[in-house]
Structures are given as structure tokens and as C-alpha cells.
N, C-alpha and C positions, 0 to 999 in steps of 0.2 A: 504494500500500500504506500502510494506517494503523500510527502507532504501534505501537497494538495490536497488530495483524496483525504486525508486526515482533518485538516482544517473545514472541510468543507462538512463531511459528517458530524463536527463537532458544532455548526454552524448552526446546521442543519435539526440536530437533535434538541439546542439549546431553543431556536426558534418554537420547534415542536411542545416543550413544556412551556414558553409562554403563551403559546394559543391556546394549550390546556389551562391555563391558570388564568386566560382572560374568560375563556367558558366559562369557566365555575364562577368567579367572578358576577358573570353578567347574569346565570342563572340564579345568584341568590339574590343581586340585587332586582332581579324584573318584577317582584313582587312588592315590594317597594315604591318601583318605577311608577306600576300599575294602579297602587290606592293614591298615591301622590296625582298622577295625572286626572283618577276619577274622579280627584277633589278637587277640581276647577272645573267639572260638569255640569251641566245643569240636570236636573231631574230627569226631562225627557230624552235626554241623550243618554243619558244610564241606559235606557232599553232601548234603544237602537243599535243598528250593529257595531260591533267592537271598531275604536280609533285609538291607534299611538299616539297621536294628540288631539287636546279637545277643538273641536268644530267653533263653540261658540263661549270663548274665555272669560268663566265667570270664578267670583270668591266671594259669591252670596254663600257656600257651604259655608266658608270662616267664620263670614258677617254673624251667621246663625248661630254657629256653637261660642263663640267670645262674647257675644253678645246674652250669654244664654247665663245665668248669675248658679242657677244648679252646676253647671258645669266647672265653673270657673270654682268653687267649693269643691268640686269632686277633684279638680286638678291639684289645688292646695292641700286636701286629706289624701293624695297619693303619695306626695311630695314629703308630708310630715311622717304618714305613715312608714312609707320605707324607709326613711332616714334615721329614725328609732328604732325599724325593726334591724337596718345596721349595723347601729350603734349597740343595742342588746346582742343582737349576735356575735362579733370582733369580742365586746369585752370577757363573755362569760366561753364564750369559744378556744380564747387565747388562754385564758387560766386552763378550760380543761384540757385544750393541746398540748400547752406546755407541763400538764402532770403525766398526761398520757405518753408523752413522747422524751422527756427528761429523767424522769424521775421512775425510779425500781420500787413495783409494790405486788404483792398477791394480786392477781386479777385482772392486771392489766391489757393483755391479750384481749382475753372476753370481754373487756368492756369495751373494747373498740369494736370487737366484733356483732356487738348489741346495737353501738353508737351507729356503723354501718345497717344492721338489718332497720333499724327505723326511718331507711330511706326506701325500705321494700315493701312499704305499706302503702296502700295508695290512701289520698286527701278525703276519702267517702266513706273510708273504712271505720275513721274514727270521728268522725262530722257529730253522728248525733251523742257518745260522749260529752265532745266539747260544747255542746249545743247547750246540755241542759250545765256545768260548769259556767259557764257564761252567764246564762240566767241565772242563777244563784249565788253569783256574786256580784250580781247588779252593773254589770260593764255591757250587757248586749243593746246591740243599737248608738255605740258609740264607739269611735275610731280606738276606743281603748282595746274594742277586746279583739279588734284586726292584730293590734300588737304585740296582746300578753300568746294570740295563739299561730301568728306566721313563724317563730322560732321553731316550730315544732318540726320544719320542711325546712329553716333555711343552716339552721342549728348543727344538725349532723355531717353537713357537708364541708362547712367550716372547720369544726373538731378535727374530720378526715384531712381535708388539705392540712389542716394548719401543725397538724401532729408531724406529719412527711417534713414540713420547713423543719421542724423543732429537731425530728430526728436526726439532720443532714450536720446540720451545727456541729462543730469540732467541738470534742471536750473540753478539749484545753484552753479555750474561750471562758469559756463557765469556771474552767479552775482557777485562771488567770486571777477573774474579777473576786472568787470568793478570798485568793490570797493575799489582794490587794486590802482585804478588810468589807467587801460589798456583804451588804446582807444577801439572803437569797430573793426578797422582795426585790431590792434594785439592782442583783444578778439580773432578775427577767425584763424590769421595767427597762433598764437604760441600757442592756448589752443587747439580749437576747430578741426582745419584742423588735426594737429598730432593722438587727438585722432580717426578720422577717418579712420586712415595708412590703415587698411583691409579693406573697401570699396574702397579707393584708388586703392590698389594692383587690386581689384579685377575688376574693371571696365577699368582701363590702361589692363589688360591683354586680355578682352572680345573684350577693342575697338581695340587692339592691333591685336585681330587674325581676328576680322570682315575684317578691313585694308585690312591685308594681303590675306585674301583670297577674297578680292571682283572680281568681275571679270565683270562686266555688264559695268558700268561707266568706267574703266580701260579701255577694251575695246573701249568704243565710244570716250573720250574722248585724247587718245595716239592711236587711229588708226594708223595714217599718219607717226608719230615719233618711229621708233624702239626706237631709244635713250631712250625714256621715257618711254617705257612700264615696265609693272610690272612683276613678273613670272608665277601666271596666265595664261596674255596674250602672253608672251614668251615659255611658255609649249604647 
């Protein structure tokens, strides 16, 4: 095989994975593409036949939903909603990662193996449980009890990732800081948690869009309350 011939299959091959990576690309965005475009339609062109773009360029759909004060509520209780359900997740995630993944006790195996199987329950399974929980301690119908019960799906997945970072951590990081005089509180706070920042990022942003898009609990639990629904249930 010449040079040539080499340079050019390599040329060649490399073109070939970016055509594949602009496909995939373009196939995940057309969905996207498609509700974006259908929102400068008007009603009656919805049911006409399909156009890649709209016939007659309207943003009376926006006018109606900004204008729309339920909405504009539901977008605010989505926004507070997940930001808490975040915030409760990261803090109480990162202490248990970091007991699960640092620290040597009886048990520890199985309880991640527990932490894992509560991701294999599906959200229906334990609905009406939380249902009556909820009523009997006076949070239902109110963005509280979105809060105290989205942990319960975004919780596990946290613990999992975050145990993996804690794992990877050199020991002698942790030894360093305890021989320097750290306690083991500000071992985790100021060595261990920083260096975790990308599993952080990465798990606030997973439980962040779970949050957001949940729609099942949201539903049953803010039935009765416009006030408190989420947009989801507001759309």
C-alpha cells in the first residue's frame, strides 16, 4: 500500500465517522427542531400537511402561554422545586457516598446493593404508599410534598455515582489531611467533596432534569392546587 493509498483511507475513514456523528447529531436534534418550529404555527396549520417551516409566522402560541399567570406559577414551582430537590439530594447523597465509598463497616456491600435495587422499582409501584404519607402529614397539594418525595428516584442514583468518585480518591489524600491535624468533618468538606466538583455537577444536573420533568407524583400529589403544580402538569 502507497502513501497515498494510506493517507487517503485514513481520509476517507475519518470523513466517514463525521457523517456518522453529524446523523446522530441531526437525528436527536429533529425532535426539537420539530416542537420549536410547531410553535410559531398557527392552529390551523397544525393539521395541515407537515412543513419544515411555518407557512404563516406566528408567536401568538408564546403571547398565550406568558401571558397565561397559571403558567408563569407553574414555571416558578418547577424552578424552586428542583433546585431543593438538588440541593437535598448532593447534601445527604455526598455524606452517604462518602460513608459508602471511604469508610470500612459490616454491611456495606449490601447496602449499596439495596441503594441500587431502589432504582428497580418503578414510580407506580409505590404512588399510593406515598399518597396517603403525604396526607397525613398535611404537605399534599403543596410544592412541599413534590420535595420531601422526588428524593426517593433522584437519591439512589446520586449515592451510586457519587460512591464511584469517593472510591477512585487516593488514600493518601485523606491520610495526608488527617496528619496534617484535619478532622475527618473537614477531611471531607474541604479535600475530598471539592475534589469530587464533576460528579457533583453531574448528578445536581441528572437530579435536576428528573425534577423537572417528572410528571406522575406532580400530578397526584398538586391535583387539587393549581397554585402548586409544576409545568408538566400545567402543559
Amino acid at each position: 500500500m502507497t502513501p497515498e493509498t494510506n493517507i487517503l483511507n485514513k481520509l476517507l475513514g475519518r470523513a466517514g465517522f463525521y457523517l456518522l456523528i453529524v446523523a446522530i447529531v441531526l437525528f436527536s436534534l429533529f425532535p426539537f427542531y420539530w416542537a420549536l418550529n410547531s410553535s410559531f404555527k398557527g392552529e390551523q396549520e397544525l393539521f395541515e400537511p407537515a412543513s419544515y417551516l411555518p407557512r404563516n409566522f406566528t408567536t401568538i402560541n408564546y403571547q398565550g402561554v406568558f401571558s397565561n399567570g397559571n403558567f408563569m406559577q407553574a414555571l416558578f414551582n418547577s424552578a424552586w422545586v428542583s433546585a431543593a430537590v438538588v440541593l437535598l439530594s448532593l447534601v445527604v447523597g455526598a455524606f452517604a457516598a462518602y460513608a459508602l465509598g471511604r469508610l470500612q463497616f459490616r454491611g456495606r456491600t449490601a447496602m449499596m446493593y439495596i441503594v441500587l435495587a431502589m432504582t428497580m422499582f418503578p414510580q407506580i409501584s409505590i404512588l399510593s404508599g406515598l399518597f396517603t404519607t403525604v396526607r397525613e402529614i398535611g404537605v399534599y397539594g403543596s410544592p412541599l410534598s413534590l420535595i420531601l418525595t422526588y428524593p426517593i428516584f433522584t437519591l439512589p442514583f446520586t449515592v451510586w455515582v457519587l460512591t464511584s468518585f469517593f472510591k477512585g480518591l487516593p488514600d493518601e489524600i485523606e491520610q495526608a489531611a488527617l496528619v496534617d491535624g484535619a478532622t475527618g468533618f473537614q477531611t471531607f468538606y474541604m479535600i475530598m467533596l471539592p475534589l469530587t466538583a464533576p460528579a457533583l455537577v453531574t448528578t445536581g444536573l441528572l437530579a435536576f432534569i428528573a425534577a423537572w420533568n417528572e410528571y406522575l407524583y406532580a400530578l397526584t400529589f398538586t391535583l387539587t392546587n393549581r397554585a402548586a403544580q409544576t409545568v408538566p402538569v400545567a402543559i
